[in-house]
N, C-alpha and C positions, 0 to 999 in steps of 0.2 A: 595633407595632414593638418595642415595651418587652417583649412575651411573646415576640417571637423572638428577643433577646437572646439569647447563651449564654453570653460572657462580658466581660468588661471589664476595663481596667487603670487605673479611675479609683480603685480604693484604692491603686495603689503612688504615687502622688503623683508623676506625672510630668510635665514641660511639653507633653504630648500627651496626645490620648485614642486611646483604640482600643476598636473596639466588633465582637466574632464576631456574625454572625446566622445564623439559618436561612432564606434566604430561598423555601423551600417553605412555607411559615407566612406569608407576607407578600404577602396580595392586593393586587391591579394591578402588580404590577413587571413587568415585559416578560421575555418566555418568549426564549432558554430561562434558565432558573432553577439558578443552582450550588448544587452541596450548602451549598458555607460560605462567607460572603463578611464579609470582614476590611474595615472601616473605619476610617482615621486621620486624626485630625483634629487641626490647633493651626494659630495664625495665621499659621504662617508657611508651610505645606503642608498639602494634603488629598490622602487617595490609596486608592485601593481595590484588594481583589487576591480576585480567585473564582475557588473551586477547584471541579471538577465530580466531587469523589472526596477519600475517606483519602489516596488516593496518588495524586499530581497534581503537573506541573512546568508551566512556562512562565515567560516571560522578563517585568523587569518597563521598562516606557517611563516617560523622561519628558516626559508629556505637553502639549500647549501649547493646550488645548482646554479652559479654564477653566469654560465653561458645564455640556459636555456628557461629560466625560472617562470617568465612566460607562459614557455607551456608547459611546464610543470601544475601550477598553477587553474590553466584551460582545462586540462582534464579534470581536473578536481571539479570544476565548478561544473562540467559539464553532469557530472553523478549529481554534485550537489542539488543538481535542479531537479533532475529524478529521483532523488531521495525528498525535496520539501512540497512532492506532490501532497505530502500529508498533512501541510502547514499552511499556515497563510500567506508567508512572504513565498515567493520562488527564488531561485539560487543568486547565489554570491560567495563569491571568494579572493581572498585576496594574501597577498606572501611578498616577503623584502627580504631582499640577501644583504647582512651586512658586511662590509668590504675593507673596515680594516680591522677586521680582532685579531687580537693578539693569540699566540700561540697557548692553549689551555694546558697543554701538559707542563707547562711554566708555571703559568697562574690564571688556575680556573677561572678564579673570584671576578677578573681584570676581563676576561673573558665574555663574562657570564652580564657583565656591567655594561660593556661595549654593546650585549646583545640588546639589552634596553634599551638604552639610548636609541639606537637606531631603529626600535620600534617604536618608541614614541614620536621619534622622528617622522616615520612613516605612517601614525595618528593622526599627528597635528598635519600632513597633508592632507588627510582625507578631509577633516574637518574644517580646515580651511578654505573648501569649496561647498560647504555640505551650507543648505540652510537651518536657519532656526524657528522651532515654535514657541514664540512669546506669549504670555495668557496676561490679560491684563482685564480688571472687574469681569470676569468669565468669561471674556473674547477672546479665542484665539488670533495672533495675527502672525504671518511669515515674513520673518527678518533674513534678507539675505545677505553672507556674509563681506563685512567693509572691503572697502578696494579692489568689486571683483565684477568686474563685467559678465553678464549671465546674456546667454545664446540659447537658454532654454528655458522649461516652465520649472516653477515652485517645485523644488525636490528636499524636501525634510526627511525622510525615511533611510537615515543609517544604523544599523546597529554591527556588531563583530563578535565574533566568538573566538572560541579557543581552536588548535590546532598545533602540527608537530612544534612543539621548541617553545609553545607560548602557554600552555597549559593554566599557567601560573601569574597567567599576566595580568586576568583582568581587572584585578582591579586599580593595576595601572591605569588600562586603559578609561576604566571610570574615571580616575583621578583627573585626568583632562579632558575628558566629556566636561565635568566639573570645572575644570577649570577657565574653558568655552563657553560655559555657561547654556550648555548642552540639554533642551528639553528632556530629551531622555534620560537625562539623569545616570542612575546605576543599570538600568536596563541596557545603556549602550555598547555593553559588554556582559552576557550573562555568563552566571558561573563564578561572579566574584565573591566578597566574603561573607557578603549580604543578598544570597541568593543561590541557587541549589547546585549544590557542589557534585559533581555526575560521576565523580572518585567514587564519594562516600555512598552516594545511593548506588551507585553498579550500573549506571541505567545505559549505557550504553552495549554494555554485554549482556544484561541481561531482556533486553530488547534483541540482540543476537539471538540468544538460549531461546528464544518464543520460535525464531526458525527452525533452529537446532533439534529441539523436541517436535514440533510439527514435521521436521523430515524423517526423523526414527519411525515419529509413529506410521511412517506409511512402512516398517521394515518389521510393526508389529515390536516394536524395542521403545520400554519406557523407561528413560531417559535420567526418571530419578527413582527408580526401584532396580534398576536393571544393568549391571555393569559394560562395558563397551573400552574401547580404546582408539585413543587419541594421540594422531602427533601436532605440532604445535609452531609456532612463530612468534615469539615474543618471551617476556619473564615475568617471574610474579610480582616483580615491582609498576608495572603498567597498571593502567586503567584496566582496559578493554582485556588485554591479556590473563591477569591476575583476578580481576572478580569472574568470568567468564569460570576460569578452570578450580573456582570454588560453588559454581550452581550445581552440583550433583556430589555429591559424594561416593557416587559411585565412575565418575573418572579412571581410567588408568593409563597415565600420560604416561609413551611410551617414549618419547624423544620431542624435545623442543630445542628451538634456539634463537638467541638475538645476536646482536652486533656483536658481543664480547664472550660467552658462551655458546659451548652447545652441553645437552643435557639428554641421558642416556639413562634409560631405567626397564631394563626388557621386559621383567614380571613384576609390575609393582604390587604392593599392598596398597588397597583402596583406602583402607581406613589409617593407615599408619601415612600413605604420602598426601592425602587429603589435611590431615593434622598440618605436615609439613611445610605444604603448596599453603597452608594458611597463616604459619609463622611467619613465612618470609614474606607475605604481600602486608603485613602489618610490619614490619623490619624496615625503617626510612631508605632508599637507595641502596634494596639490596640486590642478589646476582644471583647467577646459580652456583657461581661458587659458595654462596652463603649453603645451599642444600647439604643436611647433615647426610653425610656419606653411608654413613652406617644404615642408613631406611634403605639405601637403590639397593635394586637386587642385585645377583650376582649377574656379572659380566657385564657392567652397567658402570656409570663415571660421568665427572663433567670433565669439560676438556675446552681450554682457551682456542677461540678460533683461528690466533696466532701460531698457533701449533701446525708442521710442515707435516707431521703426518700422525693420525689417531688411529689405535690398536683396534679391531674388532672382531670381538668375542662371539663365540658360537652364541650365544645365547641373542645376541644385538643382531648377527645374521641372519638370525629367525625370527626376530621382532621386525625387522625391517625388510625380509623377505630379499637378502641377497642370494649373489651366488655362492655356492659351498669354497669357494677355493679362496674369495675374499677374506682375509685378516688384517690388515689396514687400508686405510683410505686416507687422503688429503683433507680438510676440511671440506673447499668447497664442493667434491664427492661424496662425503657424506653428506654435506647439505641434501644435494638432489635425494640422496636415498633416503633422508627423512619425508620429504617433498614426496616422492614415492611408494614410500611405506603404504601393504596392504590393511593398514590400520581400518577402521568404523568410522570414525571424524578427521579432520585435517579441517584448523581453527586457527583461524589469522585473527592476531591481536597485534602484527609490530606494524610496521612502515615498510613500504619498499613492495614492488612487483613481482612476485615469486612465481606465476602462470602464467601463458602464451598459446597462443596457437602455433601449430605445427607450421601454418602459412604465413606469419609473422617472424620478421625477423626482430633481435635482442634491439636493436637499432631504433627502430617503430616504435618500441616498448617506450623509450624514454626513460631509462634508470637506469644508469650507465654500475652503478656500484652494485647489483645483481644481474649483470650478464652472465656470470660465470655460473649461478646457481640455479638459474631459472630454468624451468619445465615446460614440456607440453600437457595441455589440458586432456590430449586425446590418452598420455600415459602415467594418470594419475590412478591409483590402484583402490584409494579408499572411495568411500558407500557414499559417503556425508561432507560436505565442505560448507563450515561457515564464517561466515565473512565480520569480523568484527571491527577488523581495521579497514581505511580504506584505500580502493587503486594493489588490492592481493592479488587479482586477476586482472587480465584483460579481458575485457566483454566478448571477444573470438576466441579466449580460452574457454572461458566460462559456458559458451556456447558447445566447442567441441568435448569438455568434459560431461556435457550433459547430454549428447548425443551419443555415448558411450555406455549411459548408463547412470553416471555422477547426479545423485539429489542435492540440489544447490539452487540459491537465487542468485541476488547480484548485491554489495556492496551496496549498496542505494536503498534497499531493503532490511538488509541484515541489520546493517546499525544506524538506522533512521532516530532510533529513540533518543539519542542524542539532541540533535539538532531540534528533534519535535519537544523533547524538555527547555533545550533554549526559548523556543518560540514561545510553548507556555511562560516560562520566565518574565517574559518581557512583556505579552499582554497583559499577566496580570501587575507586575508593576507600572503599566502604563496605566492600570485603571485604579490601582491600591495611592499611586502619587497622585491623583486627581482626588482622591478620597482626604487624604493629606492637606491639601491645598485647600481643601473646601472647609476642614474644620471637623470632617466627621472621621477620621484616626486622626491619633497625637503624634508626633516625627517620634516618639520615642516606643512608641507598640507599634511601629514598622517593623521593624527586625522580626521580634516575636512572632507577629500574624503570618509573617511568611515563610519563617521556617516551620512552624506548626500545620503547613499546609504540603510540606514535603511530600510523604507517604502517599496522598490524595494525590499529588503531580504523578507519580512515579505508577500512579495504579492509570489513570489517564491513559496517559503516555504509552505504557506498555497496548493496552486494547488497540490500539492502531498497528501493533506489530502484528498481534494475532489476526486480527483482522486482516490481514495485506496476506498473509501466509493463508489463511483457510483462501482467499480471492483466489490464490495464484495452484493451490494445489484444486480446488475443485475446475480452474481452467483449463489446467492439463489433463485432468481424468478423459475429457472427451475432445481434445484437442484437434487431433484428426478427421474426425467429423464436422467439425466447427470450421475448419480452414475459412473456408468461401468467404465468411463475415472479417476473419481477422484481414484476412486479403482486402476486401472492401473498408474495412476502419485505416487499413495503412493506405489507400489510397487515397482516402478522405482525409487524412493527418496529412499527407506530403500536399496536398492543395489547401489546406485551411489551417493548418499548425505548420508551416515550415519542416516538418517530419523528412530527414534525409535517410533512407534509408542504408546506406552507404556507412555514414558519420556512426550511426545506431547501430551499427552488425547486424541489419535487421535481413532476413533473405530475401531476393527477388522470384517473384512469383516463378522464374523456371527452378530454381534452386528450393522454391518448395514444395513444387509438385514433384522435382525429386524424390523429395526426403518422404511423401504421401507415399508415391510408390513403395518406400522401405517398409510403410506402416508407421513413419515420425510425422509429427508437425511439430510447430512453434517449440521450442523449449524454454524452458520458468526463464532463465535469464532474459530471452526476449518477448517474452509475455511480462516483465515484470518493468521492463520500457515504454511496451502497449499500455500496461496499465497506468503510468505514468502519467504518458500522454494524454490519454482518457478522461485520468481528473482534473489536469492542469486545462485541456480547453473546454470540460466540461465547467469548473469551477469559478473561469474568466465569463464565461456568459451570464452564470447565475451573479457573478460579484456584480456585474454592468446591467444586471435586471432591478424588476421592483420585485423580486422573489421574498429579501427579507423584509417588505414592507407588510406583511401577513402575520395579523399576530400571534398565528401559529409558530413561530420560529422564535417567540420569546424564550419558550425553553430549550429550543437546541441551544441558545444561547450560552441561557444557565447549567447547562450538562457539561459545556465545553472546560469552565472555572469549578475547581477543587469546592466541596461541599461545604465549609470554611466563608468564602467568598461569598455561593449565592446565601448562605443564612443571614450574613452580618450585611449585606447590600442589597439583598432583591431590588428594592427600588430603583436603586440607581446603574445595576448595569445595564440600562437600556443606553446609556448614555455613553458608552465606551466607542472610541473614535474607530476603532475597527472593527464593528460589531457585523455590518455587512460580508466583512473580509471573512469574516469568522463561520458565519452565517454558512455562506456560499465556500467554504472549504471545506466545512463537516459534509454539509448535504451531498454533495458530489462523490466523498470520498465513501459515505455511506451505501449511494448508487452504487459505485460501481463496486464496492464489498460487496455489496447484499448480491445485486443483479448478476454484475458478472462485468467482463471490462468491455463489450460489445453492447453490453444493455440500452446504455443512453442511446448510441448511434444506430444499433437496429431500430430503435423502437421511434425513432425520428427520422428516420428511414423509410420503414413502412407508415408510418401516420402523416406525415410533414406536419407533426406538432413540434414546434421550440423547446429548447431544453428547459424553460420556465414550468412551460405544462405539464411534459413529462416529469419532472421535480416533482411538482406538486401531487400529480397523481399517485407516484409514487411513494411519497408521504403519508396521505389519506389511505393510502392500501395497506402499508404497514401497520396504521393503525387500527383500520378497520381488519384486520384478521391476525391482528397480537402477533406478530412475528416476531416482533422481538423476545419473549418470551420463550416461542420454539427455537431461536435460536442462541440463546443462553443455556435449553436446557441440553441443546444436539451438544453445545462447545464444551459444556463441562463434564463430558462423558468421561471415563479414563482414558488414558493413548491408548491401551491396549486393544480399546474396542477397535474391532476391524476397520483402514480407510476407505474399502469399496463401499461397505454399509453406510458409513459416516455419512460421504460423498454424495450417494445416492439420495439420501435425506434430503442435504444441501442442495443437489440441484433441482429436484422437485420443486421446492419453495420456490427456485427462481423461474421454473418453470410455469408455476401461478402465478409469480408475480409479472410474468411478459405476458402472459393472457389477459389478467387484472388490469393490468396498466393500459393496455390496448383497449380492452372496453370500455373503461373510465373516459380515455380521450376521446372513442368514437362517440361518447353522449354528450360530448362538449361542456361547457359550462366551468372547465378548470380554471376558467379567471375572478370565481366564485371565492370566499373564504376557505380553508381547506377547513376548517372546525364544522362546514354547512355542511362540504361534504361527506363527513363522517357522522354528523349527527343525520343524514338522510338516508344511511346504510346500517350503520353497525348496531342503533336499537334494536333495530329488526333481524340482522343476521345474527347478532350473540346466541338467543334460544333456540335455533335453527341449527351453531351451528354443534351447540348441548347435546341435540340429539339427531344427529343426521342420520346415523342408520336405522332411525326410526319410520323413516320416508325413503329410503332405497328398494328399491323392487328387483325380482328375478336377478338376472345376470350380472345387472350392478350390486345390488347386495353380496351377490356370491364373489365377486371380484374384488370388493375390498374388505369381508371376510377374510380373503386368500392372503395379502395385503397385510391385517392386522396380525393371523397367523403369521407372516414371515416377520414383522417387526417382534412379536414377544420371542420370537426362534433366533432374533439375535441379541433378545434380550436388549431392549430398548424400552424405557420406563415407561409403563401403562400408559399415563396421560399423554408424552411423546407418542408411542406406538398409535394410539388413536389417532391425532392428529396428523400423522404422516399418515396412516390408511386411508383420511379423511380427507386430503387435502384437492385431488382434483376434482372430485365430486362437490368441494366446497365453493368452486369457480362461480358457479349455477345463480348460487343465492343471490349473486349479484342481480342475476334476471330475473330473481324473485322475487327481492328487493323491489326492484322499478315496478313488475305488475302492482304490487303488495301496494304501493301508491299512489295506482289508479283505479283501486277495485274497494268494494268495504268487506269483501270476503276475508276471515281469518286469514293472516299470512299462514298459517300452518295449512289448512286447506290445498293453498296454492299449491304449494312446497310439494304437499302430495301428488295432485295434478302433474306438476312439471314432472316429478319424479318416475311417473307412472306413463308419462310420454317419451321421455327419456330411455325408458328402458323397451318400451314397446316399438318404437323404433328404431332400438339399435343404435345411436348415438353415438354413443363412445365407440364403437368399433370402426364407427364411419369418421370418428375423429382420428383414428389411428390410422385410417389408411391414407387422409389428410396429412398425419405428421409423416408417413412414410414416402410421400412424395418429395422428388429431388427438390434443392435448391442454391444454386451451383451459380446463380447470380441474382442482383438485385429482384427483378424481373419473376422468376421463379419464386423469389420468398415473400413478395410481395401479391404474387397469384394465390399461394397457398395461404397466405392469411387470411384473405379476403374470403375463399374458400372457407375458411374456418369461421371466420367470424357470420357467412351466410348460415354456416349450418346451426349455431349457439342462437341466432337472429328466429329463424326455423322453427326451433325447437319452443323459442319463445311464446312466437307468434300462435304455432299450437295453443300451447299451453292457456293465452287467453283466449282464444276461437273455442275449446270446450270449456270454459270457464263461463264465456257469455251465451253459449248453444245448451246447455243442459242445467239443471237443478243443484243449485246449491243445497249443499248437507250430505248429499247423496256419496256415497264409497267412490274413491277417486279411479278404478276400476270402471264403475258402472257408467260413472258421468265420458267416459274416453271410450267403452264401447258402444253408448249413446250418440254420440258424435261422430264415430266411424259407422255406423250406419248409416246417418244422415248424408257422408260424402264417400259412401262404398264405391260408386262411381270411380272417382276421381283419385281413391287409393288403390283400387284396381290397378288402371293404369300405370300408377307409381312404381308399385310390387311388380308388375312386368319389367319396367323397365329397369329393377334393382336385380330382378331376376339373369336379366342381360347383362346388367354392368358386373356381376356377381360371379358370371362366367369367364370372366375374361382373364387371357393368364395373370397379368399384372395392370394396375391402376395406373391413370394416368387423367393429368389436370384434367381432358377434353371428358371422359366419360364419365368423372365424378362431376361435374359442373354441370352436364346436361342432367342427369340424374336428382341431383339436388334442387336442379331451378325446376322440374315436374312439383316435387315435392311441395316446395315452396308456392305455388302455384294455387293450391288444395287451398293454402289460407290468406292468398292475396288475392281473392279474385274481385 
């Protein structure tokens, strides 16, 4: 322990101690293991805070779990790091028990004082190991703090957030940022008075509500037209609880409860307890005893949960879905039966672990003061579970309620937007205090500038919720067939990411070929750790590349800061000290949105391009065929519209963009500008891709006719409906593109040419019996690609062979039975041998390969 020291603050002679470790250096401590973990010690508080990184935030508690706070604590940050997949820094957390307050039912105030104290106690430890960034004539220099022996490198990067018991702290904790003399200034603690208060905006719950609504609408239930019912965990005087159960007005909470309450309402009125549910979360520290009685319906009540035993009414029987012979229960009885109710949603807004798995014992769990109430994941009865508070589930509950049927993600997801509004918070006053200092804001249109940029944080912020929920519900659509690759990323994550699958609930390949067998694979909750995973090492290679040195990435930059920021600065946020960080957090989280959470690592996989390349390719693709656009116009569809249609949309796109990205790599050159590369594709694709069924012939014409027919049948807006009928047939132009720039032949010419070999050879069909080939390992999906990309190479190489053998001007018909003349021969053959391969019961790599290299043969001789 003494060798993992790094450093200490027992020379400055303080009433505390504080002790950095490494705790990689420090056998048996329970995995997982943070880079730095910060201990503070004096009799009147202990408190610990682990970072999993240089650059690391999370909120700090105070905690009431004297024995074990620890790991209390560990769990937390363990989510925490899989919730700031969406962020720059990676997780951190930290929590202090304090150890002598006084008894509160005496004197709260005396109480309430103690708890301070001993948090700023446990401040001025962190800080007194922490360094500083000095700016002096524009140089930054690092001050490390007096009287402190350092065993490691330059570490300036703290900030703290809020958490149970501290809500309200910070701008204590600014105060001695301040008084440290703390570069970070107010940013050291977001959330304070001078910076975006996550009460008043809702954003944590309503970052929740972005899941909430995405899981109805897969039950075809729209969320805010459409009434449902909810039971509940928390009150309306919470955060996460109280704005949460006011984003619908169609709500009908049927039973909630906290620490001091439970609340009982079997048929409520929508518009009468929504009125209600919105008095009391505006009511300073109110309860549910504060609920005016007269709204609960009949056989409905609050009731202290000190109460030995609470009456239940027929009417509470059948909201709760007892048995008929019940008519009271104990509280912590009816807890579980609220916990169980056949409700539509069950929506955690308090504190405390209320799910398990059946194989877990209350013990494992860690939250001794909810043993008596806690459930199994496998017998929870409602549709819907969202997670607004965090650590409501255990990740083996959360997994066996979703094996049951349960639409749910994970805590790390649900109420990310929290933390992702911290992060915003802080980069932008990392950049608005450089602005300050320089002379270009006044310290006194601080304030102003940044609460006038609220709204724009909170619209931000939320797209990363949505975003993360369309990722994880279009993963699952086809989850079962996907297996092989999720298997292969988690075995490339437990060698390259530290990935334990064990630590994760993640299953072991015999425990998922299991669940295949039932017809299950992965469930969100552990798809929603994959995806995690996914961006956090996909993110770390782009931060440690020259990715942002492309001045293509000036405006992800700009897209990242409220509209506010880039008007009044353009010029100067190049200059923002985490611009890279930022850079390489969008782009990543973008990938694996758009792509899918296997995208980076298949397509680096099959290519052995670096995630640099792929990045960039991926970039230039999106912009060369507007996708952002189709997918703005798929997300703002209503819920109601169908999720299988939806979905089917969604994966198509990512379906051209793994073909897309593939050919862009295999033409090399992605260490080009990515502006070159778009200005060498998309002038030319744009008009091509205006009018593409202008150039489709025979089969292909009639095929995505069929296509545009299905999309107006489900009623999908014109210009959508086109583009999704349009979109594989769009792959092409890329190889039309490249002839189109070494030929002087009109590119529409070409376009015809390619179009009219395309269909006369069957292509597409021959590409489908390519996608229907297995691929059950690396090996296999790496045959079938190659496969693929020979046949698109093929088709190419066609395409110029009668471009250069026959008459330009000529009907792109005549010039293609010009050329089959010329090598009648040689497609003879071909056509026999397709004839053969065309017999055979089922395809297989050996007989399409021989097959296609005849083919290919015709034009490379």
């Amino acid at each position: 322990l003494i060798e993992s020291t790094l450093r200490t603050n027992y020379y400055q002679d303080k009433p505390h101690l504080s002790f950095k470790l490494d705790p990689s250096r420090i056998e048996g401590l329970p995995f997982p293991r943070p880079m730095f973990e910060i201990w503070v010690y004096s009799p009147r508080v202990e408190g610990v805070h682990l970072r999993f990184g240089k650059v690391a935030r999370g909120g700090l508690r105070w905690s009431d779990r004297r024995e074990d706070f620890r790991t209390e604590i560990l769990g937390l940050v363990k989510a925490q790091t899989v919730k700031n997949a969406v962020i720059v820094p990676t997780g951190a957390k930290g929590g202090f028990f304090a150890k002598k307050l006084p008894d509160p039912t005496v004197d709260r105030s005396a109480w309430m004082a103690e708890g301070i104290d001993s948090y700023k106690t446990f401040i001025r430890g962190l800080l007194d190991l922490t360094d500083n960034l000095v700016t002096d004539a524009g140089a930054e220099t690092v001050v490390p703090p007096s009287d402190v022996v350092r065993h490691d490198d330059d570490d300036s990067y703290l900030v703290v957030a809020a958490d149970k018991g501290t809500a309200t702290f910070s701008d204590i904790a600014n105060g001695l940022a301040a008084e440290y003399g703390f570069w970070l200034g107010d940013a050291f603690a977001s959330g304070g008075s001078v910076g975006y208060d996550h009460k008043a905006m809702g954003i944590t719950a309503r970052g929740a509500w972005e899941s909430v609504k995405r899981h109805f609408s897969e039950l075809d239930v729209d969320t805010q037209t459409q009434p449902f019912t909810v039971v509940g965990v928390g009150d309306m005087s919470g955060d996460v609880f109280g704005n949460g159960m006011l984003l619908s007005r169609h709500i009908r909470l049927l039973a909630a409860f906290d620490h001091r309450h439970i609340f009982l309402d079997p048929a409520p009125d929508e518009e009468a307890s929504f009125g209600e549910r919105q008095r009391l979360f505006e009511l300073p520290r109110s309860s549910w005893d504060d609920y005016d009685k007269s709204l609960i319906s009949e056989g409905g009540g609050v009731y202290a949960r000190q109460a030995k035993v609470i009456p239940v009414s027929p009417q509470v029987r059948n909201a709760l879905g007892l048995p008929e012979a019940t008519t009271e229960l104990s509280p912590p009885e009816l807890l579980r039966a609220i916990l169980l109710a056949p409700a539509d949603l069950l929506y955690n807004g308090g504190i405390g672990t209320y799910v398990k798995a059946s194989t877990e014992t209350n013990a494992s769990v860690g939250d001794k003061a909810n043993d008596a109430i806690r459930v199994d994941g496998k017998d929870l009865r409602v549709k819907v579970v969202g997670e607004g508070g965090n650590l409501g589930m255990t990740q083996r509950g959360r997994i066996e309620a979703a094996l049951q049927g349960v639409i749910l993600n994970t805590d790390a997801i649900d109420n990310s937007a929290g933390v992702d509004c911290s992060d915003h918070e802080v980069n932008i006053k990392i950049f608005v205090d450089r602005m300050v200092a320089a002379g270009k804001l006044s310290p006194e249109e601080r304030a102003d500038f940044l609460a006038s940029m609220t709204e724009e944080v909170g619209r931000l912020v939320l797209e990363d919720n949505v975003d993360q929920n369309i990722l994880l519900l279009n993963d699952r659509m086809r989850v079962a067939e996907w297996s092989p690759s999720y298997e292969r990323l988690m075995d490339w994550l437990e060698k390259s990411a530290d990935l334990k699958r064990d630590l994760e609930a993640l299953p072991s390949t015999e425990t998922l070929r299991e669940r295949l067998g039932q017809g299950q694979g992965l469930t969100s909750p552990e798809l929603s750790v994959l995806a995690a995973y996914a961006k956090i090492e996909l993110a770390t290679a782009l931060r440690e590349s020259d990715l942002a040195d492309d001045p293509w990435f000036r405006q992800t930059l700009r897209a990242y800061f409220p509209q506010q920021l880039r008007k009044r600065f353009d010029a100067e946020l190049d200059t923002h000290p985490l611009r890279r960080e930022i850079i390489a957090t969008v782009v990543a989280n973008d990938m694996i949105n758009i792509g899918g959470i296997t995208f980076a690592f298949r397509t680096m996989e099959e290519t052995s391009a670096t995630e640099v390349a792929v990045a960039k390719a991926f970039v230039a693709l999106r912009e060369i065929y507007e996708l952002d656009t189709m997918v703005e116009e798929l997300n703002s569809l209503p819920a109601s519209f169908p999720t299988e249609h939806w979905s089917t949309v969604h994966l198509d796109i990512r379906r051209l963009l793994d073909r897309a990205v593939r050919w862009l790599l295999g033409q090399g050159g992605t260490s080009r500008p990515i502006a070159d590369t778009v200005a060498e594709f998309k002038p030319l694709m744009d008009p091509m891709r205006a009018r593409l069924l202008d150039y489709l012939r025979g089969d292909d014409r009639e095929r995505v006719a069929g296509w545009l027919e299905n999309a107006r049948g489900w009623e999908l807006p014109e210009n959508l409906a086109l583009r999704w009928a349009e979109l594989f047939e769009s792959f092409v132009l890329l190889d039309i593109a490249k002839i189109g720039h070494s030929r002087k032949e009109p590119v529409e010419e070409i376009a015809a040419v390619y179009y009219t070999v395309f269909n006369r050879f069957h292509i597409d069909s021959l590409l489908e019996r390519i996608s229907s080939l297995p691929r059950q390992d690396r090996w296999q999906a790496l045959a079938r690609a190659a496969l693929r990309d020979d046949l698109y190479s093929t088709a190419s190489d066609m395409t110029t062979a009668v471009l250069e053998n026959t008459a330009s001007g000529a009907p792109a018909e005549e010039r293609l039975k010009d050329w089959e003349t010329q090598n009648a021969e040689q497609l003879g053959r071909a056509k026999t041998m397709f004839d053969e391969v065309n017999s055979l019961e089922s395809d297989d790599m050996a007989s399409l390969s021989v097959a296609l290299r005849l083919l290919r043969s015709i034009v490379r001789r």
